[in-house]
Backbone as JSON, one array per atom type, in Angstrom:
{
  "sequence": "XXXXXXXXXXXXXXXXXXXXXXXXXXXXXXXXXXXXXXXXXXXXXXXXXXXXXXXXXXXXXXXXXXXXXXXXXXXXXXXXXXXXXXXXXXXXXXXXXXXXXXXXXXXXXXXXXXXXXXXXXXXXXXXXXXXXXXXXXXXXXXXXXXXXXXXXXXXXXXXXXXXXXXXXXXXXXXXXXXXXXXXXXXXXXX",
  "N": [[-50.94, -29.26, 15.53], [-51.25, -26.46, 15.83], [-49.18, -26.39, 18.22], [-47.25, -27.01, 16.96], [-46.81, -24.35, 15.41], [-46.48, -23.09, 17.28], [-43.88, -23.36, 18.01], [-42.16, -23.0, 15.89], [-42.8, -20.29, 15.64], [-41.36, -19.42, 17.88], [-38.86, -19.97, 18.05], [-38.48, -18.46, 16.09], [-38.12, -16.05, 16.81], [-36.35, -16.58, 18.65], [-34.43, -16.41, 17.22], [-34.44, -14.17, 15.44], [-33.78, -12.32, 17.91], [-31.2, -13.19, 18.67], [-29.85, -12.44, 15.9], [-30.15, -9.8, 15.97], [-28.38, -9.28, 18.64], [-26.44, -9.95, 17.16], [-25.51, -8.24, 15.74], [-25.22, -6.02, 17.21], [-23.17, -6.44, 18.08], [-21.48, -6.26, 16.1], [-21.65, -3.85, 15.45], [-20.15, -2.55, 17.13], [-17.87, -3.91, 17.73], [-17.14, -2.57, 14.91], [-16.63, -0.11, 15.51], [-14.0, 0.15, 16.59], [-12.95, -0.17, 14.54], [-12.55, -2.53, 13.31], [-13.22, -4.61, 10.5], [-16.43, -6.61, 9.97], [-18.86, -8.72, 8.18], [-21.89, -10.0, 8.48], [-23.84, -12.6, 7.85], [-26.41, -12.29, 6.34], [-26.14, -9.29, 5.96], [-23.76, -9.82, 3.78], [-25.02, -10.78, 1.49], [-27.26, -8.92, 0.83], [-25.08, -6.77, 0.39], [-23.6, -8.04, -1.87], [-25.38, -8.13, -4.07], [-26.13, -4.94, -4.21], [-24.18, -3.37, -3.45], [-21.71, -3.53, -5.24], [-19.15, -2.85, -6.56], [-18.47, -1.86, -9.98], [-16.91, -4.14, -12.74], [-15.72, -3.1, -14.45], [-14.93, -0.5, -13.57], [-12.21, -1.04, -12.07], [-10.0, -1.73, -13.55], [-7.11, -0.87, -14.99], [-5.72, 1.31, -17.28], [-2.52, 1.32, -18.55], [-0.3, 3.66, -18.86], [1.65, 2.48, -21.58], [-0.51, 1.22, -22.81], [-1.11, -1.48, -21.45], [-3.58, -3.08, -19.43], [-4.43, -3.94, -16.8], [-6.02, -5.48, -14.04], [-7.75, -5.28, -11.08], [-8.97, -6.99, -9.75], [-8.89, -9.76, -10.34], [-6.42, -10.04, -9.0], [-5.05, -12.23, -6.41], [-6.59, -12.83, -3.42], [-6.21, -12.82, 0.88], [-8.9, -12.72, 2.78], [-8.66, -12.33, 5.38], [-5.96, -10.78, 5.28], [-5.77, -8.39, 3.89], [-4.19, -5.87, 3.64], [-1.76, -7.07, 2.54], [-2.87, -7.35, -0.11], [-3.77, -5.06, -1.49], [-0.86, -4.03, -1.15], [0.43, -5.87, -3.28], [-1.16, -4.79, -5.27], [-0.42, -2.31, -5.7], [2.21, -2.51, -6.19], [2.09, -3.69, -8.95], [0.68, -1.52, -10.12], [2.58, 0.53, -10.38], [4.23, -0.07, -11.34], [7.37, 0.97, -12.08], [9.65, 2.0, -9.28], [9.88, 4.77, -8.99], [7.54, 6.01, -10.19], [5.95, 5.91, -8.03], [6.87, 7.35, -6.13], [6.89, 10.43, -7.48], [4.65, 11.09, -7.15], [2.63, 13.46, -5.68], [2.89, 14.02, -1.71], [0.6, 15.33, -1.05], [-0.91, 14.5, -2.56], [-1.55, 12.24, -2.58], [-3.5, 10.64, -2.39], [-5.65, 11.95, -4.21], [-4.96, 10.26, -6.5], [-4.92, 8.61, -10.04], [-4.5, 6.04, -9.75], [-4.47, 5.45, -7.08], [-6.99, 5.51, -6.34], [-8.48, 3.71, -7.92], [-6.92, 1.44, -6.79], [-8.34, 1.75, -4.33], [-11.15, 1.19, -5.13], [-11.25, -1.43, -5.79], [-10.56, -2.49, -3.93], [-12.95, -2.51, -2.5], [-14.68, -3.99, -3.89], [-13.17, -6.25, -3.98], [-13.42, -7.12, -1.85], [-16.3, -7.28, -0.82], [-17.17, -4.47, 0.44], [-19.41, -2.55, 1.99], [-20.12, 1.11, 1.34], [-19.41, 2.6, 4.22], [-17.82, 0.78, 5.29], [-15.84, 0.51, 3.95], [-14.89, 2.7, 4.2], [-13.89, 2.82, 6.84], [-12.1, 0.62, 6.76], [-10.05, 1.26, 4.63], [-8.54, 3.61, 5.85], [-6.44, 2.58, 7.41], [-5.16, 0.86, 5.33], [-4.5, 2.64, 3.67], [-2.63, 4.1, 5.16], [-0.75, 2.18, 4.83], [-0.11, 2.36, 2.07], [0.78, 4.95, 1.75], [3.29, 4.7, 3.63], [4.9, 2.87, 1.76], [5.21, 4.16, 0.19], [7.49, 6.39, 1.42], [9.2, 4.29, 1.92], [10.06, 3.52, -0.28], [11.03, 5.44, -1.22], [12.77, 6.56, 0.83], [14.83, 4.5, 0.24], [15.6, 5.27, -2.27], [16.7, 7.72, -1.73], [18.85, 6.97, -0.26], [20.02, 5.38, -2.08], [21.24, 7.64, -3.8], [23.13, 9.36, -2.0], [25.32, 7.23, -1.35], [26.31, 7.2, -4.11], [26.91, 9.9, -4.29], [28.55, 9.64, -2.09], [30.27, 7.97, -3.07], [31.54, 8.86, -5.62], [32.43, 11.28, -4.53], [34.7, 10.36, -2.73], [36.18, 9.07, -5.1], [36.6, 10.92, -5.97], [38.18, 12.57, -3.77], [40.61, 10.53, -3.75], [41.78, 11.02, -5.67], [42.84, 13.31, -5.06], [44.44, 12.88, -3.09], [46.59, 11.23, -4.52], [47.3, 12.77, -6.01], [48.44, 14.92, -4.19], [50.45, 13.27, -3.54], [51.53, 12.71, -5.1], [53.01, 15.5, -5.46], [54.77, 15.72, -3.47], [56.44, 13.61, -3.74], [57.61, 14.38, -6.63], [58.64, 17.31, -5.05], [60.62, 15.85, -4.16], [62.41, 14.84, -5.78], [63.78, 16.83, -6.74], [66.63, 18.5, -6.89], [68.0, 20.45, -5.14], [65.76, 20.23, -3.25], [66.65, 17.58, -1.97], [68.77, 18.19, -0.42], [68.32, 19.23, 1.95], [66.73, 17.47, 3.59]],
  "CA": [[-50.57, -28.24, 14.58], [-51.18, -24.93, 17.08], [-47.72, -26.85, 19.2], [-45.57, -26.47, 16.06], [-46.63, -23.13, 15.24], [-45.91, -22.13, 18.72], [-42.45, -23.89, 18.23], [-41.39, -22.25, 14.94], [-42.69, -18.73, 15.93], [-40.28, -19.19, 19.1], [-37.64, -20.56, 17.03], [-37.89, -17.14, 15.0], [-37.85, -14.84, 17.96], [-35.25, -16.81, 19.31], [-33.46, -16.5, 15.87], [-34.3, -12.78, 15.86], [-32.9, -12.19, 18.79], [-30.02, -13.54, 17.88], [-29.27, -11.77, 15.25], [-30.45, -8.18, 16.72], [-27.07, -9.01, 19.08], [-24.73, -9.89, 16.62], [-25.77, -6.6, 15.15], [-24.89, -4.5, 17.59], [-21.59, -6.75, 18.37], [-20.52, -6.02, 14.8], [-21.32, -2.16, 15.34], [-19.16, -2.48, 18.46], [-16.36, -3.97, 16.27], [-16.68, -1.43, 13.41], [-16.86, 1.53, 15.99], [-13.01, -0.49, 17.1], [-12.15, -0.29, 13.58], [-12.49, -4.08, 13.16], [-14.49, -5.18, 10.09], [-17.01, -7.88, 10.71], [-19.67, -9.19, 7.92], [-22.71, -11.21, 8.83], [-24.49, -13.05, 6.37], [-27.99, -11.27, 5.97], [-25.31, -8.17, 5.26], [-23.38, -9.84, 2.56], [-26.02, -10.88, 0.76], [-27.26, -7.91, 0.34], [-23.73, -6.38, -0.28], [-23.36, -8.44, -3.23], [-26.8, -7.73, -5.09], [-26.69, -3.82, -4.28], [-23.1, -2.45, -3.46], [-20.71, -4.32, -5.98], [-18.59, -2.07, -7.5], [-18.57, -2.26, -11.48], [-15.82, -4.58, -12.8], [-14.74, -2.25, -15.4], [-13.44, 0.58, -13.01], [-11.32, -1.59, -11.57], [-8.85, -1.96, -14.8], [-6.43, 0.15, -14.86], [-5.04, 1.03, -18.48], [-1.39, 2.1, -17.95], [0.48, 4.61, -20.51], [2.09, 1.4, -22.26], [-1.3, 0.2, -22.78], [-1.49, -2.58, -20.76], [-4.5, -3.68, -19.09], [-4.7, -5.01, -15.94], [-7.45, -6.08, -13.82], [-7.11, -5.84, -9.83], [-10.3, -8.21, -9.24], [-7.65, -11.1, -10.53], [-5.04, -10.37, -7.68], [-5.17, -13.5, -5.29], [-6.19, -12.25, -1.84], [-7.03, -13.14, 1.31], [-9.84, -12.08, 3.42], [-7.81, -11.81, 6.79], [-4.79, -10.1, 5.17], [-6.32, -7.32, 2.62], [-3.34, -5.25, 3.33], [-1.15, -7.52, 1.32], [-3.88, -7.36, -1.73], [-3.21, -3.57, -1.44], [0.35, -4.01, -1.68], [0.28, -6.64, -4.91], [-1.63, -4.03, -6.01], [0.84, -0.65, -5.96], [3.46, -2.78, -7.0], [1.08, -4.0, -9.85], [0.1, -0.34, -10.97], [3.34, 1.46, -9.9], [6.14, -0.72, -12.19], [8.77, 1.48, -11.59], [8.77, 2.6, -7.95], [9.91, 6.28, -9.46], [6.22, 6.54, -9.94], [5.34, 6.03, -7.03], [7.84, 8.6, -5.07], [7.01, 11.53, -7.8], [3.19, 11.31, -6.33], [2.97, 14.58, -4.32], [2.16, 13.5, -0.61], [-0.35, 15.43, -0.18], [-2.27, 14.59, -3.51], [-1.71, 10.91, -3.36], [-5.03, 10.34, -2.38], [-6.13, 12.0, -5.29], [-3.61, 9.94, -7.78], [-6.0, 7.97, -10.55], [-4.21, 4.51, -9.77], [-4.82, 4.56, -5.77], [-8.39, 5.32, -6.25], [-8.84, 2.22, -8.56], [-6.83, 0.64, -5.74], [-9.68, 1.54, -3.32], [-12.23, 0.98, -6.05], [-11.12, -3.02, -6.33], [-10.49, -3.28, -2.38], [-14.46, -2.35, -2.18], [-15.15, -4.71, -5.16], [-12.98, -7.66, -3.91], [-13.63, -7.58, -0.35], [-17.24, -6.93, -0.43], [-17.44, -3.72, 1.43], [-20.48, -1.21, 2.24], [-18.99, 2.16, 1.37], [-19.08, 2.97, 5.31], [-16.84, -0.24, 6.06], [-13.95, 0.52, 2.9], [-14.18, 4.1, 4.89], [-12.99, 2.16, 8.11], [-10.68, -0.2, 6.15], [-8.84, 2.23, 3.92], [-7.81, 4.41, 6.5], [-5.22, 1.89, 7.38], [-4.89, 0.73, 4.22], [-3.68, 4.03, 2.8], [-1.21, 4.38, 5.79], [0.02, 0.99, 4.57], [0.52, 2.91, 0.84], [1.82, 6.16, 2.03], [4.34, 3.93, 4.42], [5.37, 2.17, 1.23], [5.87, 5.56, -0.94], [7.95, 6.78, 2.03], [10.35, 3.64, 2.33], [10.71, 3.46, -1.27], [12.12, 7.3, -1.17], [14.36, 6.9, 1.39], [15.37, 4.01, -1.0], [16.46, 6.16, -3.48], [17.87, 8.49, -1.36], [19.96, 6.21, -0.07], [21.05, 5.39, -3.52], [21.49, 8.72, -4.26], [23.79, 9.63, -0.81], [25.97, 6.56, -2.25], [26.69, 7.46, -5.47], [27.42, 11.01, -3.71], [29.5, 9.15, -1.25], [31.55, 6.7, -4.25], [31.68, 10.18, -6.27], [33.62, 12.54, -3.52], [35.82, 9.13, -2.45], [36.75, 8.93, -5.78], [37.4, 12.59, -6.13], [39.37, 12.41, -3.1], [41.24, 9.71, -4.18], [42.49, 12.04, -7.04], [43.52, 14.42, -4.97], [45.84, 12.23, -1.97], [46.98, 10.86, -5.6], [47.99, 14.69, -6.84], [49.7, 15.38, -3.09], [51.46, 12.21, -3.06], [52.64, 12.77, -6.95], [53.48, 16.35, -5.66], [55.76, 15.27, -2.66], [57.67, 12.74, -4.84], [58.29, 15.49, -7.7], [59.59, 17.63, -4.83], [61.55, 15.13, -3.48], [63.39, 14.44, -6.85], [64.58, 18.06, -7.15], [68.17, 18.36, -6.38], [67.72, 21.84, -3.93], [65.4, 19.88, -2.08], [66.92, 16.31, -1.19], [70.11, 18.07, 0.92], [67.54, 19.58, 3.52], [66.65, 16.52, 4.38]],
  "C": [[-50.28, -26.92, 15.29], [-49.43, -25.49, 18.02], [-46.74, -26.73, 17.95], [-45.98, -25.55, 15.44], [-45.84, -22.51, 15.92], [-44.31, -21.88, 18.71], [-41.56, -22.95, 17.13], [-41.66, -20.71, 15.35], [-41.73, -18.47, 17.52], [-39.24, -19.16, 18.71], [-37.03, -18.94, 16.52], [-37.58, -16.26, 15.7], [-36.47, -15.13, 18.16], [-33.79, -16.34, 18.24], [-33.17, -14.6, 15.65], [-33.48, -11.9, 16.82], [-31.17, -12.18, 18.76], [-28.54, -12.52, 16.69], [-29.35, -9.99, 15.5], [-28.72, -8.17, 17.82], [-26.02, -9.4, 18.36], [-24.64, -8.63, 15.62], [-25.18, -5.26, 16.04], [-23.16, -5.19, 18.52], [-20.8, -6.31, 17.33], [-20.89, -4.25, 14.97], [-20.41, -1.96, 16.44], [-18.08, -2.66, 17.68], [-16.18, -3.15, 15.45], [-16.39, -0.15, 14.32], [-14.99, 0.87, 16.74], [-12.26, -0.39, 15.91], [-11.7, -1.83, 13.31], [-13.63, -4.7, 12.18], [-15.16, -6.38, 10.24], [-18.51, -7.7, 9.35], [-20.51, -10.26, 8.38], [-23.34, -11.51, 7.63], [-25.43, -12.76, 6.06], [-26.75, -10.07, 5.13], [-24.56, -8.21, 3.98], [-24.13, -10.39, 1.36], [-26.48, -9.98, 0.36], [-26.33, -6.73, -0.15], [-23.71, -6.37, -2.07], [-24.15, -8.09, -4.42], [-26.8, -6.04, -5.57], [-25.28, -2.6, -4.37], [-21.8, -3.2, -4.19], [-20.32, -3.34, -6.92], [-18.16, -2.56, -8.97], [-17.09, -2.61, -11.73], [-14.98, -3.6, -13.63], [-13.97, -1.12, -14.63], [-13.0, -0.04, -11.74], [-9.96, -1.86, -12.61], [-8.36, -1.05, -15.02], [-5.49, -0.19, -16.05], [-3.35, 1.56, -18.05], [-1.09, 3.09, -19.11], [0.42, 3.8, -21.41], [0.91, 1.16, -22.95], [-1.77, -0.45, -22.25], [-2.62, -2.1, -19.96], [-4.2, -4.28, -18.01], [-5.87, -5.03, -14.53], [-7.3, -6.36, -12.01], [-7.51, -6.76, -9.35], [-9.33, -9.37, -9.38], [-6.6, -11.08, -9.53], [-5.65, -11.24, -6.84], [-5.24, -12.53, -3.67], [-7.08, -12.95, -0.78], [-7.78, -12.61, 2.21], [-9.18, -11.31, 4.92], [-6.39, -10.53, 6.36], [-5.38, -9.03, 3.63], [-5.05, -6.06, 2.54], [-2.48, -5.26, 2.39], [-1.52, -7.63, -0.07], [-3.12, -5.94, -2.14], [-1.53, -3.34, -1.74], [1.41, -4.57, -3.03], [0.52, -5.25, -5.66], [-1.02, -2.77, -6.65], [1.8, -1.5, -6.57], [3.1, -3.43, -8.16], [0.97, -2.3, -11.31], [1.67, 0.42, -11.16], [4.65, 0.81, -10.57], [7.16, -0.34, -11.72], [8.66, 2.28, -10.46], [9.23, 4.42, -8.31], [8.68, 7.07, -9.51], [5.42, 6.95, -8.63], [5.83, 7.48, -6.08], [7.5, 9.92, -6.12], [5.54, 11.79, -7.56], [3.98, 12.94, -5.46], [2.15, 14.09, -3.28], [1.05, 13.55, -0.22], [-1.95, 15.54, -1.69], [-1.91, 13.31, -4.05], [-3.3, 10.06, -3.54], [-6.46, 10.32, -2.99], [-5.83, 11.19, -7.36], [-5.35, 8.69, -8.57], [-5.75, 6.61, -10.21], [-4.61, 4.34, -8.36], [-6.21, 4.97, -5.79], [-8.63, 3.91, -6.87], [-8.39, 1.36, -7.02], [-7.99, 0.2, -4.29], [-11.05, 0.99, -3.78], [-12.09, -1.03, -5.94], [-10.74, -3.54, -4.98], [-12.17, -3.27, -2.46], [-14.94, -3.58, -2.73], [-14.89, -6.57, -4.64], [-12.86, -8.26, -2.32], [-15.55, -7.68, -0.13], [-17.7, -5.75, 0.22], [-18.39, -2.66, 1.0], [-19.21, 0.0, 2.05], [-18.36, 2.87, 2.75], [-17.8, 2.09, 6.23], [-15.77, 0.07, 4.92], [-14.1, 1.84, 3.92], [-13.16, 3.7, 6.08], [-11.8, 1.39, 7.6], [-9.85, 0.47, 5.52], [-8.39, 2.78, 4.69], [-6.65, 3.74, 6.98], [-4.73, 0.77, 6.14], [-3.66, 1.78, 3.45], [-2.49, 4.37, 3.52], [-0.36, 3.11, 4.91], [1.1, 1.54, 2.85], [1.22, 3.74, 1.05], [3.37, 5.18, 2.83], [5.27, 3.41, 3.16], [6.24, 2.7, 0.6], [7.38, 5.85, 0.11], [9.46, 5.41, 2.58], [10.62, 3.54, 1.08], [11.56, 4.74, -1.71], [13.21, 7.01, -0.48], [15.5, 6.11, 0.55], [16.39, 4.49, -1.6], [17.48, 7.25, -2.99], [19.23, 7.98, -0.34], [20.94, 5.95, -1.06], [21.74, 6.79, -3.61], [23.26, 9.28, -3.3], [24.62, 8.14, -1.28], [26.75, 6.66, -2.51], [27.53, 8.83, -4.99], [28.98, 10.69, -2.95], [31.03, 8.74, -2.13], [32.07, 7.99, -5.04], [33.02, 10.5, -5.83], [34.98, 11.46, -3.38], [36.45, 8.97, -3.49], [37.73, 9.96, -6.02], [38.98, 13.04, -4.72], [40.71, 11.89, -3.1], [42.48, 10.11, -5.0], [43.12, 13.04, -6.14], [44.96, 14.27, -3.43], [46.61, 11.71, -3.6], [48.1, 12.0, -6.02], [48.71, 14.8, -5.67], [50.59, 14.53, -3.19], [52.35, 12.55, -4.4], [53.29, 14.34, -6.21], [55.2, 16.61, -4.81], [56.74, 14.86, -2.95], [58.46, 13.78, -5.77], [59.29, 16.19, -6.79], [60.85, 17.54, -4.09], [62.67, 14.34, -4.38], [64.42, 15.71, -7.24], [65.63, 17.82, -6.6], [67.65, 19.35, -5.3], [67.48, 21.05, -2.62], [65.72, 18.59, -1.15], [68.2, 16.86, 0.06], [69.41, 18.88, 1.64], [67.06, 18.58, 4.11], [68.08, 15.63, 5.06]]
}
């Protein structure tokens, strides 16, 4: 009996041990900006830091209801959840581009967005701090290609506009040439 005490209280050290270095491998990783759950951690995650399902639903104007916890995501790629997600809240990307840059961070839909990354990744509020920060580039990046977007459209329409307008006006010289190339006066100088 005293020989398999000995054995399990070694066992536990050894087990201790153990986990004392994958503790300070995963603070090595997070201090890299690389999240890393162990399983003692999400266990207690789940019980204590689970963000409430309800502010995650985001009512829109319309009405509608929708629910980010339901977006399909996966653990390795949380960026792409994040991106569902804006194009989820953000219908018409107009919304998105009349955000002011420097108060998107405050906008009520990308907080929910951070609110339901926390929720559906599991994350301590110190690990969404590490994960959002490239997260949010990933949103701002998105705002900023859907602008030029538009101003592409826009520069266009500008473009098809003037071309047209031009159009009208080699139209008007060419009609004006002809006219004064029908006058009598002017055909015997040529």
């Amino acid at each position: 009996m005293c020989i398999l005490a000995q054995t399990h209280d070694q066992q536990n050290k050894t087990l201790n041990l153990l986990l004392n270095n994958q503790k300070k491998m995963t603070k090595a990783m997070r201090a890299h900006q690389i999240p890393i759950l162990l399983c003692d951690e999400v266990r207690d995650q789940v019980s204590s830091t689970r963000t409430n399902s309800t502010s995650v639903i985001y009512t829109s104007e319309a009405g509608e209801e929708i629910d980010l916890t339901k977006i399909p995501a996966d653990k390795t790629k949380p960026n792409k959840f994040v991106l569902v997600a804006i194009d989820k809240l953000f219908q018409q990307e107009e919304d998105l581009v009349a955000i002011d840059a420097r108060d998107i961070n405050t906008d009520k839909r990308i907080t929910i967005i951070r609110d339901a990354v926390q929720a559906k990744f599991c994350l301590s509020p110190e690990e969404l701090a590490v994960v959002w920060a490239s997260m949010f580039e990933w949103i701002k990046s998105k705002r900023r290609n859907v602008k030029a977007k538009f101003q592409k459209k826009m520069n266009k329409s500008d473009v098809n506009k003037s071309t047209v307008d031009g159009g009208n006006r080699q139209t008007q010289a060419l009609a004006a040439m002809e006219s004064s190339l029908d006058m009598p006066g002017t055909n015997a100088q040529f």
